[in-house]
KEVO-953371 format. One record per residue: x, y, z of N, C-alpha, C in turn; residue number from 1. Coordinates in pm, 1 decimal, padded with zeros to 6 digits. Each point is the difference from the previous one (the first is absolute). Example, Ala and Ser with C-alpha at 12.3 -4.5 7.8 and 13.67 -1.06 7.14 Angstrom:
2
<n.u=01319.0 | n.v=-00569.0 | n.w=00780.0 | ca.u=-00089.0 | ca.v=00119.0 | ca.w=00000.0 | c.u=00090.0 | c.v=00120.0 | c.w=00000.0 | num=1>
<n.u=-00035.0 | n.v=00105.0 | n.w=-00072.0 | ca.u=00082.0 | ca.v=00119.0 | ca.w=00006.0 | c.u=-00077.0 | c.v=00109.0 | c.w=00073.0 | num=2>
//
This chain:
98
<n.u=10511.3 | n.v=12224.8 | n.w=16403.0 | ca.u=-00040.6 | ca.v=-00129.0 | ca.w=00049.3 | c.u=00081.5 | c.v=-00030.5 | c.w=00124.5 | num=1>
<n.u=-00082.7 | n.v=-00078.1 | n.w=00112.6 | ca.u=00074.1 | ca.v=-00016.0 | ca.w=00166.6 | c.u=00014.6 | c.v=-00150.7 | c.w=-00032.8 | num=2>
<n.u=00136.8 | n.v=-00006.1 | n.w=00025.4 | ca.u=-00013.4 | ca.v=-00163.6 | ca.w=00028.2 | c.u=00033.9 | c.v=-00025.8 | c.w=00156.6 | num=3>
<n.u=-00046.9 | n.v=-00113.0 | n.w=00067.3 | ca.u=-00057.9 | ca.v=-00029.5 | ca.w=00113.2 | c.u=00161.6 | c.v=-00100.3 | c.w=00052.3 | num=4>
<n.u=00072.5 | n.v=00080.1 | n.w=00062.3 | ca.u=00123.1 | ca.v=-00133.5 | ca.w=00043.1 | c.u=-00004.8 | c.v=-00076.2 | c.w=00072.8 | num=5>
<n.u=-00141.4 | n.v=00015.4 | n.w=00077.8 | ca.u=-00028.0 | ca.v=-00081.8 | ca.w=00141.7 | c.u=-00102.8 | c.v=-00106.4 | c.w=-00031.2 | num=6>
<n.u=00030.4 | n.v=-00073.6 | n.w=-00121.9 | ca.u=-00091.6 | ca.v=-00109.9 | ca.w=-00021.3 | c.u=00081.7 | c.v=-00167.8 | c.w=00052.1 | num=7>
<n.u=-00081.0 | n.v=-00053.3 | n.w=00060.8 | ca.u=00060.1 | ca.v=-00134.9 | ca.w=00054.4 | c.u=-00017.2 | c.v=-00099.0 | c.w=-00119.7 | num=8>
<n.u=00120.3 | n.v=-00081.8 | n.w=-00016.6 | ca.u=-00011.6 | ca.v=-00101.6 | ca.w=-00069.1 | c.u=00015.4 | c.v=-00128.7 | c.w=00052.6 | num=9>
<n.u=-00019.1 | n.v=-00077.9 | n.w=-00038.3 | ca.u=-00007.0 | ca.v=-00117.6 | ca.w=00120.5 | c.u=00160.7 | c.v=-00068.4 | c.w=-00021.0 | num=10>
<n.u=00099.5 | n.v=-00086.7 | n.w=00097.1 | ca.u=00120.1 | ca.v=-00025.3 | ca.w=-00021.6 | c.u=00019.6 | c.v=-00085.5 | c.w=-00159.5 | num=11>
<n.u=-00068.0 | n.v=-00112.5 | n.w=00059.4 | ca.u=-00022.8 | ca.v=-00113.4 | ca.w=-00152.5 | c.u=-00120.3 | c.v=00051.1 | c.w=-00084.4 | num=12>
<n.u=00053.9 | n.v=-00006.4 | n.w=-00085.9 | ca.u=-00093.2 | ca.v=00031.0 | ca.w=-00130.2 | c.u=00035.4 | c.v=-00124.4 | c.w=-00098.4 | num=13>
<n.u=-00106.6 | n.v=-00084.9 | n.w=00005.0 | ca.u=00010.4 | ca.v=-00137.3 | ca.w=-00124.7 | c.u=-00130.0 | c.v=-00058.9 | c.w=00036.8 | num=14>
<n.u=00032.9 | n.v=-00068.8 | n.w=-00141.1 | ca.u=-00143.1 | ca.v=-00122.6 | ca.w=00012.9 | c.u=00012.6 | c.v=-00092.7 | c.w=00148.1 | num=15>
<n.u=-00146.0 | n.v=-00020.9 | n.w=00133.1 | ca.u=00000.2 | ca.v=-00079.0 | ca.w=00076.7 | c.u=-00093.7 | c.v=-00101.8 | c.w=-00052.4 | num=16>
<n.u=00038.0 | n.v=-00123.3 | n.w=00028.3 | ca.u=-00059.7 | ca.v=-00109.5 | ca.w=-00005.9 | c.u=-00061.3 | c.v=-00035.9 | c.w=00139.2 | num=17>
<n.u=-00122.5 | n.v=-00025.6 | n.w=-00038.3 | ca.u=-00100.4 | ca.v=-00044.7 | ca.w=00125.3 | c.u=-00046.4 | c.v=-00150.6 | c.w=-00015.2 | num=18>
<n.u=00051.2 | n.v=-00068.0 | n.w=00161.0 | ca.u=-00061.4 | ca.v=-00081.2 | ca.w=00002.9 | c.u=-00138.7 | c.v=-00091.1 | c.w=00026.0 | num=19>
<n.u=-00079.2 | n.v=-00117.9 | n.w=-00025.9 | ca.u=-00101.1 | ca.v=-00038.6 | ca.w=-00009.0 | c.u=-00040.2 | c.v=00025.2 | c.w=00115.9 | num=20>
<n.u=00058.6 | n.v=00032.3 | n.w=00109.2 | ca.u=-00150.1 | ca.v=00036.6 | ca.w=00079.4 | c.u=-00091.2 | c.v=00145.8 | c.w=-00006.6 | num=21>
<n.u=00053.2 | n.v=-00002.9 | n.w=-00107.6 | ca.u=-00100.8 | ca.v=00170.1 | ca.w=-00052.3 | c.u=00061.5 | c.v=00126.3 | c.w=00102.3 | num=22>
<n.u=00112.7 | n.v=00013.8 | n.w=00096.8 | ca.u=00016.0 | ca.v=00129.6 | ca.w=00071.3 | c.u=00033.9 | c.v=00072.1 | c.w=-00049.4 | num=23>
<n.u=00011.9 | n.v=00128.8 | n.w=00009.9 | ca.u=00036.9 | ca.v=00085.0 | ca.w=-00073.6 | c.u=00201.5 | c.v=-00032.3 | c.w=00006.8 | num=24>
<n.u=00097.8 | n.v=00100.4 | n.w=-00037.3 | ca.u=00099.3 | ca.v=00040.3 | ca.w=-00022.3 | c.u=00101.3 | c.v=00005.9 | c.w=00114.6 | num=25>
<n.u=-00068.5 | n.v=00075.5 | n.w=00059.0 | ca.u=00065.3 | ca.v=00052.2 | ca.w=00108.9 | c.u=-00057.8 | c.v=-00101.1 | c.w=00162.0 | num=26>
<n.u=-00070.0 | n.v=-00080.1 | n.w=-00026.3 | ca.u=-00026.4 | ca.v=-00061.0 | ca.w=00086.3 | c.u=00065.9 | c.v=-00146.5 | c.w=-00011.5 | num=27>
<n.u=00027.3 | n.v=-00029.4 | n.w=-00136.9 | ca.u=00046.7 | ca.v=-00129.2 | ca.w=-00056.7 | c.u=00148.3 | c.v=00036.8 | c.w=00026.8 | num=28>
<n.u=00100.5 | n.v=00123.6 | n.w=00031.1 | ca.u=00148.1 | ca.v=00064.3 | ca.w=-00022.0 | c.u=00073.3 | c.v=-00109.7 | c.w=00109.4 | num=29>
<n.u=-00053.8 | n.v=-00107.9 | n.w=00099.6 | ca.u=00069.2 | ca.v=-00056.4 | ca.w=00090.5 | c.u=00004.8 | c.v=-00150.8 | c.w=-00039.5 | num=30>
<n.u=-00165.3 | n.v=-00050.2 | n.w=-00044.7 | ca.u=00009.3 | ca.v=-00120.0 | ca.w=-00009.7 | c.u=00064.4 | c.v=-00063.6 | c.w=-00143.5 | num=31>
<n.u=-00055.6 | n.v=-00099.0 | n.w=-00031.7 | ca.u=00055.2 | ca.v=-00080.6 | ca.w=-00101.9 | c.u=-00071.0 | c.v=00026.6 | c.w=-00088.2 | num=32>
<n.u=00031.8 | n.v=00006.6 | n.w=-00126.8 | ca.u=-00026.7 | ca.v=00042.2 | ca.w=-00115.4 | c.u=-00026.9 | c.v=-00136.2 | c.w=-00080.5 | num=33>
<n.u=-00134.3 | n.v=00011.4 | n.w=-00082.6 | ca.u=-00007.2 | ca.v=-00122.5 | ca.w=-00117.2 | c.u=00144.8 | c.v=00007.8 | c.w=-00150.9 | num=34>
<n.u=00061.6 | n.v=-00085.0 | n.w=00008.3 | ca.u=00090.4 | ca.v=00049.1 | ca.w=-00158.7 | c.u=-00052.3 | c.v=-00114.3 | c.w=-00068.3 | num=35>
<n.u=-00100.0 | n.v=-00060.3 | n.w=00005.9 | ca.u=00003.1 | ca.v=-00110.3 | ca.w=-00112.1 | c.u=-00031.0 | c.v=00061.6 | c.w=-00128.6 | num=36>
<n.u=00025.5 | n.v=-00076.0 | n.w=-00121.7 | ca.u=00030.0 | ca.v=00102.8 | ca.w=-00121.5 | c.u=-00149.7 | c.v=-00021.0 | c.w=-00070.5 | num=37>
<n.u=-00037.4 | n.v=00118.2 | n.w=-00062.1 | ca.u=-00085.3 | ca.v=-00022.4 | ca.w=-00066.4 | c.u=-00064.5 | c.v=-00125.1 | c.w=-00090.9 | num=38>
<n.u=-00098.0 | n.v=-00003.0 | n.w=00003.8 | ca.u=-00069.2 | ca.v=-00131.2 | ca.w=-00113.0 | c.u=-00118.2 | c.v=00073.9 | c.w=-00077.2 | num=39>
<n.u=00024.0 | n.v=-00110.7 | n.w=-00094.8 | ca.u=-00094.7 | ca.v=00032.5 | ca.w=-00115.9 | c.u=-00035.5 | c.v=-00133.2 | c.w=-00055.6 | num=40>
<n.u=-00143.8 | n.v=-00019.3 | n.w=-00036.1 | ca.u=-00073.0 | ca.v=-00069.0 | ca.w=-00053.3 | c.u=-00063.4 | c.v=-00034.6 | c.w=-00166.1 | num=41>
<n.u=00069.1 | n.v=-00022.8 | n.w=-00085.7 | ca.u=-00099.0 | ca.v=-00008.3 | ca.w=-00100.8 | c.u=-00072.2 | c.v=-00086.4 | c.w=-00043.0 | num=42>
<n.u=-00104.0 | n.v=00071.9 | n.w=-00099.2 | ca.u=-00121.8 | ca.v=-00065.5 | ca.w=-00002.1 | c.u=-00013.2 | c.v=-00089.1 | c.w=-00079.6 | num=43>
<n.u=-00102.4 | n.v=-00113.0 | n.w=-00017.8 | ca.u=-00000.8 | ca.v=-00118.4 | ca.w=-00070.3 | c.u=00022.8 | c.v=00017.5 | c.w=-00150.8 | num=44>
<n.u=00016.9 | n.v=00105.0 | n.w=-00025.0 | ca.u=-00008.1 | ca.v=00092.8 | ca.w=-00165.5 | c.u=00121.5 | c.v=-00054.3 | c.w=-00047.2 | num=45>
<n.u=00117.5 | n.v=-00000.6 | n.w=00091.5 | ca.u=00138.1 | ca.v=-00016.5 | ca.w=-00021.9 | c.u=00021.1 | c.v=-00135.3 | c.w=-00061.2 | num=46>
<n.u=-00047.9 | n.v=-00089.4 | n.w=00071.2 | ca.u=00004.5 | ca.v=-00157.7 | ca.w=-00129.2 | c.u=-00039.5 | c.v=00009.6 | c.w=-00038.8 | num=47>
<n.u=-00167.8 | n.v=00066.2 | n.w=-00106.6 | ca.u=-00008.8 | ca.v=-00015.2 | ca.w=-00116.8 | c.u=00079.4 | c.v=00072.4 | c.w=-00043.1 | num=48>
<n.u=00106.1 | n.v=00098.7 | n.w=-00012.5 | ca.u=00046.9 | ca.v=00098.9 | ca.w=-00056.9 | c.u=00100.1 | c.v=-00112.2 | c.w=-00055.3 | num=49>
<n.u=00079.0 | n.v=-00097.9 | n.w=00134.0 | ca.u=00126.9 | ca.v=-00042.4 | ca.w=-00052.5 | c.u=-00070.5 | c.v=-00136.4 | c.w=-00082.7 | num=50>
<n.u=-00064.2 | n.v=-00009.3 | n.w=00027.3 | ca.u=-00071.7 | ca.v=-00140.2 | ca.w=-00085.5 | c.u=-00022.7 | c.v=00037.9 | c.w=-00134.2 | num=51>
<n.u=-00037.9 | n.v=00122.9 | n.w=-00032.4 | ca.u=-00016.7 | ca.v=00046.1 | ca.w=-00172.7 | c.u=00152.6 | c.v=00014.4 | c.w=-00021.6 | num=52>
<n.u=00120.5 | n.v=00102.9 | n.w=00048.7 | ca.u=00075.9 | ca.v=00003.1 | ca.w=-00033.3 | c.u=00071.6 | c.v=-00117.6 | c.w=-00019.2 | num=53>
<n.u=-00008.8 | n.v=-00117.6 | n.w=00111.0 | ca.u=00046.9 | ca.v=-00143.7 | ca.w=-00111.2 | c.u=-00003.4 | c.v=-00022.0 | c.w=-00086.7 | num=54>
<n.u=-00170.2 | n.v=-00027.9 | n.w=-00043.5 | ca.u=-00059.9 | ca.v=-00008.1 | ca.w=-00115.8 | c.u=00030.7 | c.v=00116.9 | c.w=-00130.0 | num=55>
<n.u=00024.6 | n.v=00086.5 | n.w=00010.9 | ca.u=00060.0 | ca.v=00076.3 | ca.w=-00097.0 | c.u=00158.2 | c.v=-00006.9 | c.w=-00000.5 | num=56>
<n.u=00071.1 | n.v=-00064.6 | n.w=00016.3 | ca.u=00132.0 | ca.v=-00023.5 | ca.w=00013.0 | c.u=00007.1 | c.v=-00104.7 | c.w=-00104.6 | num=57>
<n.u=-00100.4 | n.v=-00105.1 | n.w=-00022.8 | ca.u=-00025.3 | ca.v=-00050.8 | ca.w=-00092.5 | c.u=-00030.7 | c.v=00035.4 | c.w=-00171.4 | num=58>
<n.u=-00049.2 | n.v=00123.5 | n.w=-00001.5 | ca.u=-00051.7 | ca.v=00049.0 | ca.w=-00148.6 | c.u=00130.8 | c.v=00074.2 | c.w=-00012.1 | num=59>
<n.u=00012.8 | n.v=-00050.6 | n.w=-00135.4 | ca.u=00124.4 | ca.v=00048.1 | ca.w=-00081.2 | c.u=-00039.9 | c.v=00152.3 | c.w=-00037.3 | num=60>
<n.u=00111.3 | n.v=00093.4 | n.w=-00021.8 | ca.u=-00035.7 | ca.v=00138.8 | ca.w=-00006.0 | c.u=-00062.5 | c.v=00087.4 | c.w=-00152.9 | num=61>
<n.u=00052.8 | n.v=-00108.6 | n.w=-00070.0 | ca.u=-00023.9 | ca.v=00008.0 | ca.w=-00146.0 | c.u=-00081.5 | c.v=-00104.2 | c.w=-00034.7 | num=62>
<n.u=-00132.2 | n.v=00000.6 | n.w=-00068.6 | ca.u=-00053.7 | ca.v=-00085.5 | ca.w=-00029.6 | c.u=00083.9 | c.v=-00075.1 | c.w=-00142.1 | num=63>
<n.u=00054.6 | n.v=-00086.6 | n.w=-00038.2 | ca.u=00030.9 | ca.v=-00074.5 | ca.w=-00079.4 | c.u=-00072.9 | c.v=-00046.9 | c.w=-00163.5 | num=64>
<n.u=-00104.9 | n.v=-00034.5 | n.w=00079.2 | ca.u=-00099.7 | ca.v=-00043.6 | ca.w=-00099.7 | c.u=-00061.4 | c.v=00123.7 | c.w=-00084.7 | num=65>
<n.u=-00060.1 | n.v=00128.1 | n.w=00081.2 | ca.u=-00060.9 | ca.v=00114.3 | ca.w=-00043.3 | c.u=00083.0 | c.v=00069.7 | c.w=-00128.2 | num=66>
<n.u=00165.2 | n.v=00003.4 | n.w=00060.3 | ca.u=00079.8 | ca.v=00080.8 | ca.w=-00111.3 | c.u=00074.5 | c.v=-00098.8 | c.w=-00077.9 | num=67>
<n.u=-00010.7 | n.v=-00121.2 | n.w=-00033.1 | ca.u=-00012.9 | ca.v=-00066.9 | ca.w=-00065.0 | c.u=-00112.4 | c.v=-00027.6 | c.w=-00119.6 | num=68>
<n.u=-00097.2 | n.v=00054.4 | n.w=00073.6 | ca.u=-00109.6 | ca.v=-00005.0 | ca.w=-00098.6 | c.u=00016.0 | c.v=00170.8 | c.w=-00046.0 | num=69>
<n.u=00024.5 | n.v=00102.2 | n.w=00076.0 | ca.u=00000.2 | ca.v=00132.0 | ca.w=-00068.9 | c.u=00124.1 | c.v=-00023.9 | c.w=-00123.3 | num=70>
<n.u=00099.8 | n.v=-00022.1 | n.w=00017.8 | ca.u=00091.2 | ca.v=-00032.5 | ca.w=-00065.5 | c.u=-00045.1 | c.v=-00079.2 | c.w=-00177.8 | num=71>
<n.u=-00043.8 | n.v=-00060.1 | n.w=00018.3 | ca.u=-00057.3 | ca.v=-00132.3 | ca.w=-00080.1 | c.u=-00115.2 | c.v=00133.3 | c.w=-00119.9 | num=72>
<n.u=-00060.6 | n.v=00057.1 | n.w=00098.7 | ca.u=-00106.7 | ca.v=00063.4 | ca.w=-00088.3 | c.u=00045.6 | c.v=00118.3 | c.w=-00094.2 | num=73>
<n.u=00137.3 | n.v=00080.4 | n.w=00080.5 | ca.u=00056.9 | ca.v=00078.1 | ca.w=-00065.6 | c.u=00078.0 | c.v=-00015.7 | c.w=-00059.8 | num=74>
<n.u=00076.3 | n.v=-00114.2 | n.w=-00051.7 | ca.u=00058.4 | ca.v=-00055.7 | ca.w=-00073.5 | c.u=-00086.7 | c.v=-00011.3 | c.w=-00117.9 | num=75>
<n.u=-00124.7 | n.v=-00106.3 | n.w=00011.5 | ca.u=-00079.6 | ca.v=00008.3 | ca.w=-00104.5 | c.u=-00032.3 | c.v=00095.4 | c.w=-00025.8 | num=76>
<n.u=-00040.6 | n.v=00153.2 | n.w=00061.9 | ca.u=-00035.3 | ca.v=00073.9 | ca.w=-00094.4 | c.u=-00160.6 | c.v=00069.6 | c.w=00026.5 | num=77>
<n.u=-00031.2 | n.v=-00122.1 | n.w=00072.4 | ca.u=-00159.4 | ca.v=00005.7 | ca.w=00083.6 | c.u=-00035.8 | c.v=00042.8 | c.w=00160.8 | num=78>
<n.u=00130.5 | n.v=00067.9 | n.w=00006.4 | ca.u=-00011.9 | ca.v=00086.1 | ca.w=00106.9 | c.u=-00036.2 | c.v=00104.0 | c.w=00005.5 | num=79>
<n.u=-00173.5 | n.v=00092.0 | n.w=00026.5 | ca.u=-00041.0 | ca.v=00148.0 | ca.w=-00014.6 | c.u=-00025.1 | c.v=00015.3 | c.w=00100.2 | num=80>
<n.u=00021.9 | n.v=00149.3 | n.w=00009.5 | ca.u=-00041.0 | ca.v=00078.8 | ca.w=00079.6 | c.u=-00043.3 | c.v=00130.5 | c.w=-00009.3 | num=81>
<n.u=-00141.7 | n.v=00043.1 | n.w=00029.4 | ca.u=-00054.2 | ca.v=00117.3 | ca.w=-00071.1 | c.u=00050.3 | c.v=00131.9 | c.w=00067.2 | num=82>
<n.u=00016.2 | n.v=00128.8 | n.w=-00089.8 | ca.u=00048.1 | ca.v=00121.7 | ca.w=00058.6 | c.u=-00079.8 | c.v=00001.5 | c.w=00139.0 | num=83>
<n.u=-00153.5 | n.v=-00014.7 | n.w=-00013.0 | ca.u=-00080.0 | ca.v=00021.5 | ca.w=00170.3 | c.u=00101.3 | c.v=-00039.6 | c.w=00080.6 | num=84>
<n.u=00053.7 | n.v=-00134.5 | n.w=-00024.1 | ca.u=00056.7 | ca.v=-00095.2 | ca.w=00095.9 | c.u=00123.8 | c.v=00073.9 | c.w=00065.7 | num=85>
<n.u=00041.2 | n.v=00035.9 | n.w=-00096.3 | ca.u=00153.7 | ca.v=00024.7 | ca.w=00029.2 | c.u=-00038.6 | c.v=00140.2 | c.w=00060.2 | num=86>
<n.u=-00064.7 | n.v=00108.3 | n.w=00002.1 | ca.u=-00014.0 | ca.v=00075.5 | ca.w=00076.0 | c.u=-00084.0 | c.v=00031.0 | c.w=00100.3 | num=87>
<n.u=-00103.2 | n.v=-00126.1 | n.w=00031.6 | ca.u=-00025.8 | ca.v=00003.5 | ca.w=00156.0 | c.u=00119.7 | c.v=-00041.0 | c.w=00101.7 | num=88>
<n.u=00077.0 | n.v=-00093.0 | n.w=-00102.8 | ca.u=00133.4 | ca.v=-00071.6 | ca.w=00056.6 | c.u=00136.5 | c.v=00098.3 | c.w=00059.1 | num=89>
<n.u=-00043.3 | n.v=00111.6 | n.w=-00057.9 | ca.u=00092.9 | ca.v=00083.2 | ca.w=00030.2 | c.u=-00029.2 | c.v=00144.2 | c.w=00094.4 | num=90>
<n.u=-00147.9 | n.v=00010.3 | n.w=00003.2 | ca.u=-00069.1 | ca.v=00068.8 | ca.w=00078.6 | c.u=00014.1 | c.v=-00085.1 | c.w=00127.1 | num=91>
<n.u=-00021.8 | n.v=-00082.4 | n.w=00009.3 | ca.u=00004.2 | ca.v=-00114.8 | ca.w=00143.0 | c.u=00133.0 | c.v=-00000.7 | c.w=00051.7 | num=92>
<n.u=00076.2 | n.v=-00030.3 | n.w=-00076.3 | ca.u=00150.7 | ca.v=00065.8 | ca.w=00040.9 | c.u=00029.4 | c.v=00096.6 | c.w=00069.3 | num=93>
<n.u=-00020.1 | n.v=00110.8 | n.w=-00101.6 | ca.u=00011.1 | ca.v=00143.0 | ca.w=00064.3 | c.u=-00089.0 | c.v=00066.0 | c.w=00158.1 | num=94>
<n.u=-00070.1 | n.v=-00103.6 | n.w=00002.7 | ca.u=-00101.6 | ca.v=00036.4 | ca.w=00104.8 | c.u=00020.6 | c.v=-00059.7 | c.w=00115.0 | num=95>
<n.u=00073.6 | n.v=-00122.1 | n.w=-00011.2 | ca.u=00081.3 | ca.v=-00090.1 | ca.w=00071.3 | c.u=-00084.4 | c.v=-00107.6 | c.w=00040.2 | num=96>
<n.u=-00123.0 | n.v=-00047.5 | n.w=-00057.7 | ca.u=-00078.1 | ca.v=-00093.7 | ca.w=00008.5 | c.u=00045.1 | c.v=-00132.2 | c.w=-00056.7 | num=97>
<n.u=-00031.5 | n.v=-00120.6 | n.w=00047.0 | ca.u=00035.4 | ca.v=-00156.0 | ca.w=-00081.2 | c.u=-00054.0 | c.v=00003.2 | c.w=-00094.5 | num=98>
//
């Protein structure tokens, strides 16, 4: 294999930033350069996003009432649950489904 020693590389090698009047690089190398910093816009999506997350800041993480009442039933005694149950319950698990 020939390797070639007479290949030109250019002095600077890095990212150039070009400014808004669209010139190229090397034509822009004298004048003034844009640095204003990037922007970004988001979309109206973003307040409903933070508007639910308020609203869920509100619901307690444990329902109260629900395991209060699970509680209540298994105490009495009148709490079932059929083998089907308990092993779709555990297939759904394993499968990683809710």
């Amino acid at each position: 294999m020939k390797i070639d020693s007479a290949l030109n590389f250019p002095q600077q090698v890095g990212p150039q930033r070009v400014g808004t009047s669209g010139s190229s690089p090397s034509q822009n190398a004298g004048g003034n350069v844009d640095l204003s910093p990037d922007q970004a816009q988001l979309s109206a999506g973003v307040e409903k996003v933070q508007q639910l997350q308020t609203s869920l800041e509100g619901v307690p993480d444990i329902r109260q009432d629900r395991v209060a009442a699970l509680q209540q039933s298994i105490a009495s005694g009148s709490y079932n649950v059929s083998s089907q149950q308990i092993a779709q319950a555990m297939s759904s698990d394993l499968l990683g489904k809710a």
